[in-house]
N, C-alpha and C positions, 0 to 999 in steps of 0.2 A: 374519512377513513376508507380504505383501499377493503373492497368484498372480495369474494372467493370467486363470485363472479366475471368480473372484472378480471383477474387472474386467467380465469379458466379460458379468458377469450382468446390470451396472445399464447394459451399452453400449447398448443397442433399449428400455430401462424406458419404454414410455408414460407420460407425464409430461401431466396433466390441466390445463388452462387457471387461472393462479395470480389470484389476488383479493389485496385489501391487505390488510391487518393494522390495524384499529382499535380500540382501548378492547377487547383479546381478541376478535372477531370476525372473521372472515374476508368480506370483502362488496367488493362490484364498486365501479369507480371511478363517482361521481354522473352524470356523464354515457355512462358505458354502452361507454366506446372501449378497445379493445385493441392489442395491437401483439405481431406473432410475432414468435418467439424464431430466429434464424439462426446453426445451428451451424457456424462455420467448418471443420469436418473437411470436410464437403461441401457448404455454399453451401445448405443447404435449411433449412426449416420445420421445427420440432420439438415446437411448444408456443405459448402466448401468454400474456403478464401481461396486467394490468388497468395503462390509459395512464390516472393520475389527474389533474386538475387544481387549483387553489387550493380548491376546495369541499371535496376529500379531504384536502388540508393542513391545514387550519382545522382537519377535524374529529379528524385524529389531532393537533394540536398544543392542544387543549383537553382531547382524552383524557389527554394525556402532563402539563397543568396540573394535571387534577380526579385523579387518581391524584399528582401528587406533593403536593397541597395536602392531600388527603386522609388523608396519610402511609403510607398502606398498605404503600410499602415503606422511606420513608427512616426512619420509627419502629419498624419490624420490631428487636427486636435482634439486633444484629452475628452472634451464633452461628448465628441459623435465617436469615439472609440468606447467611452463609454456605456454610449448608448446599445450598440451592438453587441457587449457582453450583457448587458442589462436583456436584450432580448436573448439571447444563445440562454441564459438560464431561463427564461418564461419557457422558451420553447421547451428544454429540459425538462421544466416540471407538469408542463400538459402531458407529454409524454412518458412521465414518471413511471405507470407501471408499464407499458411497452418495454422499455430500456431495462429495468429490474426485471421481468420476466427471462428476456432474451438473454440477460446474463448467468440467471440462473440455470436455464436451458443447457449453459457452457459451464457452469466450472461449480455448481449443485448448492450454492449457498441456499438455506432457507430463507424464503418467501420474506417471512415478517422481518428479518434484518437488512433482507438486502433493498426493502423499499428507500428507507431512510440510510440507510450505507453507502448506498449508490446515487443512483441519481437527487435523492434529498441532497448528500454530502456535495455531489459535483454543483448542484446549483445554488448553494450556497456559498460553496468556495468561488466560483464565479461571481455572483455576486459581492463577496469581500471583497476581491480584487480589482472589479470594476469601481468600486465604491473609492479604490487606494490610488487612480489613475493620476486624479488630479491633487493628489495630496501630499506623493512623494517627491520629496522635491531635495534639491540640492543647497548648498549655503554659501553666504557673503561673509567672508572670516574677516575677523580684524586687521585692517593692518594700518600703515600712514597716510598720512592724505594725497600722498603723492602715487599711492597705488590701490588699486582695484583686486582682490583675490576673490576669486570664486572657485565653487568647488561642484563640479556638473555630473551627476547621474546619466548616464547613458546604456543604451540597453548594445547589449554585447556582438549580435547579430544574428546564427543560425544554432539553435538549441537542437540535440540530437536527447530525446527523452525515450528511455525502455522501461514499460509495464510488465508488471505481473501477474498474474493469472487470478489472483486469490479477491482483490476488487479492483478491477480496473478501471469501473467510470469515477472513482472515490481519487485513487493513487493516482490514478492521468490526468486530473484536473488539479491534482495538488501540484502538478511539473510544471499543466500546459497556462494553468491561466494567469498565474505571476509573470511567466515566459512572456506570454502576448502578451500583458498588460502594458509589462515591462519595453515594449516594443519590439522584439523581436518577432522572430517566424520560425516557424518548428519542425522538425521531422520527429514523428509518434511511432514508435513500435511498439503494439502489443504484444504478451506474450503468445504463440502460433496456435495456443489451446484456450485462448481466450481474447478473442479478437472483435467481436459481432456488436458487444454493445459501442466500442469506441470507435467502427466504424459508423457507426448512427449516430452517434456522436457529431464526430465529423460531418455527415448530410445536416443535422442540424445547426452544425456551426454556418456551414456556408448559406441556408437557408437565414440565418442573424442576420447576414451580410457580410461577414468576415471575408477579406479581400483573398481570391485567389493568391496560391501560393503559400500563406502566413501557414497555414496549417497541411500537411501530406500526411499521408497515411501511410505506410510501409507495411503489409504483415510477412511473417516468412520463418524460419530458425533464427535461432540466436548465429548460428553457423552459415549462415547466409545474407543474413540481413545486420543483426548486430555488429558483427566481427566487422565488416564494411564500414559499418558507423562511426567502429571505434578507430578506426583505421584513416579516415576519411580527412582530408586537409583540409576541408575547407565545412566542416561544424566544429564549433568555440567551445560550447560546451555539452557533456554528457551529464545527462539526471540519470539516474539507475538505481528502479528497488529490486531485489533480488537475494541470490546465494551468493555467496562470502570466494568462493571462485570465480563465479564469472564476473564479479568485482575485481577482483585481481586482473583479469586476463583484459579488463576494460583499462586498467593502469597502465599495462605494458602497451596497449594499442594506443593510448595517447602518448606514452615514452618515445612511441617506433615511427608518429604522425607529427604533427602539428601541435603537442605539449597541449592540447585543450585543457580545460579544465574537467576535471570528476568529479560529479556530488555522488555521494553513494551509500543506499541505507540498504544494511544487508542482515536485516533479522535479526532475533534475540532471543536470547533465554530468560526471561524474567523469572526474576524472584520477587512471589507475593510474602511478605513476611509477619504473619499471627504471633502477636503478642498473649499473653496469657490476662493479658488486664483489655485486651481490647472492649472497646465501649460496644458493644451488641452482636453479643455470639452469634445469634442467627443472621442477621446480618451479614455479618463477615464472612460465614460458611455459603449464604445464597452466591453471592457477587463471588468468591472463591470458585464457584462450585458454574455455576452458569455464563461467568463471564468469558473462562475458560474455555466452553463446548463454544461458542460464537463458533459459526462458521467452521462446524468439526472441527478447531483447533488452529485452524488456517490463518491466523493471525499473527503478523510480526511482533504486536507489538504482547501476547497472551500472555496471560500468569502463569505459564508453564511449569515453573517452581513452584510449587509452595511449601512456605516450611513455618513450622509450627511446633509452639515453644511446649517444653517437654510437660510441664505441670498440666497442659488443656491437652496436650497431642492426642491421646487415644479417642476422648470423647470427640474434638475437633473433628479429627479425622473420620471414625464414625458416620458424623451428621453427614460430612460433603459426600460420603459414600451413601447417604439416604436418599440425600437430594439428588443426585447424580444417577440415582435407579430410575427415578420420576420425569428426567429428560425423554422427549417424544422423539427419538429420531426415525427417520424418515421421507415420504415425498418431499422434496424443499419448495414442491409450487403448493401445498396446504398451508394455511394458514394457521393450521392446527401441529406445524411441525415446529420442533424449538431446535432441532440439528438436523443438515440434511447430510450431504453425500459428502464423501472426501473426492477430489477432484479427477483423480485418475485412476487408474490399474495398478499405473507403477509407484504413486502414491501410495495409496493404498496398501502395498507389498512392502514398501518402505516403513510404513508404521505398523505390521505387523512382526515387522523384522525388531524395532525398537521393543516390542514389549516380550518375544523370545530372548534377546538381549539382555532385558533386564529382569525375568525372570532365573535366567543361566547364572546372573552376578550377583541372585538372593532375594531379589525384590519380593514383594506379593500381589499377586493381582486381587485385589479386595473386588473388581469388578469389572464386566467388559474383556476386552482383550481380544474379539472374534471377530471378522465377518459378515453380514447378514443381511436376508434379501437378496441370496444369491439366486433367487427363480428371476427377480428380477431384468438381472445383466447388469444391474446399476452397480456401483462402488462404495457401497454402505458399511459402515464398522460402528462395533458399539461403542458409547461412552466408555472411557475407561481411566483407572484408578487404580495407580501401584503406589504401593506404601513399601518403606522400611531400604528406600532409595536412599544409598549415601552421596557423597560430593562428587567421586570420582570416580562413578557408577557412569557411564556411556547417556543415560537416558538424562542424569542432573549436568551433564558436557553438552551436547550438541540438541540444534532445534530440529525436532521429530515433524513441525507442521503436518500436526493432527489432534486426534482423539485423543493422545494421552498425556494423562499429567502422572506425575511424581511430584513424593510427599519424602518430605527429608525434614527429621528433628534435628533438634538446636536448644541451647542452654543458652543462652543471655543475649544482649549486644553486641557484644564481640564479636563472639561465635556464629549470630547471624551475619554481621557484615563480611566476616572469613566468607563463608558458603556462599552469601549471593554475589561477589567480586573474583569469585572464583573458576569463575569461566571466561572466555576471548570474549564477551559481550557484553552488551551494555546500552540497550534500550530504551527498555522500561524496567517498572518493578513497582511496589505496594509496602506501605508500611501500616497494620492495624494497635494502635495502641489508644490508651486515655492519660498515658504521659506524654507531657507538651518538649518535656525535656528526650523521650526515647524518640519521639517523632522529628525531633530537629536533630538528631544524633544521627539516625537511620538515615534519613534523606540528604543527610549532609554527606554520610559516609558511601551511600551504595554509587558505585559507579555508574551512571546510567543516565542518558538524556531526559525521560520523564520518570517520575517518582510522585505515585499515588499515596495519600493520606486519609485514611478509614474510607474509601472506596475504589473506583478501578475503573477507569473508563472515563468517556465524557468529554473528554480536552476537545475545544470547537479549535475553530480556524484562527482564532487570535491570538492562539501560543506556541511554540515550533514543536515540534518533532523532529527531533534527533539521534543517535547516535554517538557512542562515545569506544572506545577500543577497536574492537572489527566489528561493529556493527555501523561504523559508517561516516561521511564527514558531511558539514553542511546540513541544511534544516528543509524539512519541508511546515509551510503553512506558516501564518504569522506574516508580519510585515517582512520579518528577516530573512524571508523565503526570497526575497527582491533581489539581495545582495549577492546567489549565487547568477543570476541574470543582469548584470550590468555591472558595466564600468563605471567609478573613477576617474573625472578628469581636472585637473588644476589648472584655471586658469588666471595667469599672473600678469597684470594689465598696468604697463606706466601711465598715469595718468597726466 
């Protein structure tokens, strides 16, 4: 178990001005520009990456061509490419809290989740992946004696993957390690406000042994480096989690290039949906109530709805506003914090904008709604809880990625599945019931790539995450996570 101590070592670590990652080098972006790093615990300067432009894209997406054409790793065989993810996570988890600390440093998650969020998640997801190396394979279809069909797996060539701010070492190994696994070679864009742990990352990958090239590092804007990316003729395919815009504007940049492919998971609105028969009131109200604050709210995949059926609603509602009083938010490097920071300024002004909104369209703030820790300089807001949110109330439409949740009633089956399919997304969502028959009703009916049953959370790496409406196409995690990284090829053999 990870001490306070332990923590407290990497909390003041001087952290040296980061450079990109190309063809295994470390070197500044061509034009010489930087950009510091702003930790939300206190609003200050802590560091600065290298701001790149299309000159440093080109050159990592030529690195990431001449390392896969050259086969150095997709002709490696399976056992010793193995073996090399097998160490890239060892390495990962000696340095588990280094990597979780520095993350936190960047974008304010608390300490206790983002031990196992982050680099737990990243070294486990490498290790499923390595483990899938030698296992995914291709097939020998039927045919007459006089022919040979095969049907061959091939990994696609140069993967262009963009991260986001909210877990990077968690979401960047959900892209990068199927990608490699898969044989290809990558080009990584963090998001330019949360860059630090993936670039350690990276020093750790090539410390595995990971061949020169397979993996670059790019940090910079989405305006800079992204748009380049998506623009770029010569990467096959784009991964991208992010907003539901610059998902778009990453379509039209494959439209205007080389037709890539686009995987893209672009957030949600989930609806958690409390039954009046659920099996364990408190239960239901903890995991409602807590699962929610992860990560101030920062979470694609968060119960941000909840709706609660009219017979329990008052009382319901009630309890998650008790428990919700009892959340510690605060420093995210304590061990003793359960929410830490929302990640930015502008963040921040954003979800206070959401809960003037929807106080203006009737809501009620049953709690939260401010601010705080402003001697700090940090980006702190409280837990917060509006009740008496209807459907098409601004705050039950669009993802706040923050501190607040909205509570919207609901009369039956129907009437919830109306409300949670009632917005462009389609994520996640929850159903709490002790009907076997509402439970297969609900989940059958809610739109949405994952769909929880009397709890919230938990899906490991052997089931996908996806998206369904604009929240996204293709999967991450799961073997099926393979298929947006390789080709398809038929080969039809007279014999």
């Amino acid at each position: 178990m990870t001490t306070q101590s332990e923590i407290d070592k990497y909390r003041n670590q001087v952290i040296p001005a980061q450079s990109l990652l190309i063809d295994g080098q470390w070197r500044e972006a061509a034009e010489g520009q930087r950009r510091e790093v702003i930790s939300p615990i206190d609003g200050k300067a802590f560091t600065s990456i290298s701001s790149a432009t299309a000159v440093d894209v080109d050159a990592a997406v030529q690195s990431a061509r001449h390392a896969f054409e050259d086969g150095r790793w997709r002709k490696m065989a399976p056992a010793a490419r193995k073996k090399i993810m097998h160490r890239f996570a060892d390495l990962v988890e000696q340095h588990a809290v280094e990597l979780a600390v520095l993350g936190v440093r960047e974008n304010g998650t608390e300490i206790c989740m983002a031990i196992n969020a982050e680099p737990g998640s990243a070294a486990a997801t490498l290790r499923y992946y390595a483990e899938a190396i030698d296992k995914v394979c291709g097939e020998i279809v039927p045919s007459d004696e006089d022919t040979l069909a095969l049907v061959r797996k091939e990994p696609i060539g140069v993967v262009g993957a963009i991260v986001p701010w909210n877990f990077p070492l968690m979401i960047g190994t959900w892209k990068l390690a199927p990608a490699i696994a898969a044989g290809n070679s990558v080009v990584l864009k963090p998001a330019e406000t949360a860059s630090l742990s993936l670039l350690r990352l990276a020093e750790l990958a090539l410390e595995a042994g990971l061949p020169d090239g397979v993996l670059n590092v790019v940090t910079g804007t989405g305006l800079n480096v992204g748009e380049p990316m998506g623009l770029s003729q010569d990467i096959d395919v784009l991964a991208f989690t992010g907003s539901g815009a610059t998902g778009s504007r990453l379509l039209e940049y494959a439209s205007r290039s080389n037709l890539k492919r686009c995987y893209l998971e672009l957030g949600g609105k989930s609806a958690n949906i409390v039954f009046a028969d659920m099996p364990d009131f408190e239960q239901a109200a903890q995991v409602s109530a807590r699962m929610f604050f992860r990560n101030s709210g920062q979470v694609c995949v968060a119960p941000s709805r909840l709706l609660v059926q009219d017979e329990v609603y008052d009382a319901f509602v009630n309890r998650v506003v008790e428990i919700t009083q009892t959340i510690k938010a605060g420093d995210p490097l304590s061990l003793g914090t359960d929410m830490g920071t929302v990640h930015s300024e502008v963040q921040l002004n954003s979800n206070l904008k959401f809960v003037q909104d929807a106080r203006e369209q009737g809501g009620v703030v049953r709690c939260g709604g401010q601010r705080r820790f402003t001697e700090s300089g940090g980006f702190y807001m409280e837990p917060t809880v509006i009740d008496q949110v209807l459907p098409e109330h601004r705050l039950a439409q669009e993802e706040v990625f923050g501190p607040v949740l909205g509570v919207t009633r609901f009369k039956d089956v129907d009437d919830a599945l109306r409300i949670a399919n009632g917005t462009r997304y389609g994520l996640s969502g929850a159903v709490w019931t002790s009907n076997l028959s509402t439970a297969h009703r609900v989940s059958n009916g809610v739109r949405s790539g994952l769909v929880h049953v009397n709890t919230y959370g938990g899906a490991d790496c052997s089931v996908p995450l996806g998206g369904m409406k604009q929240s996204g196409n293709g999967v991450d995690k799961s073997l099926h996570a393979f298929d947006k990284y390789m080709d398809l090829k038929t080969v039809w053999m007279k014999l």
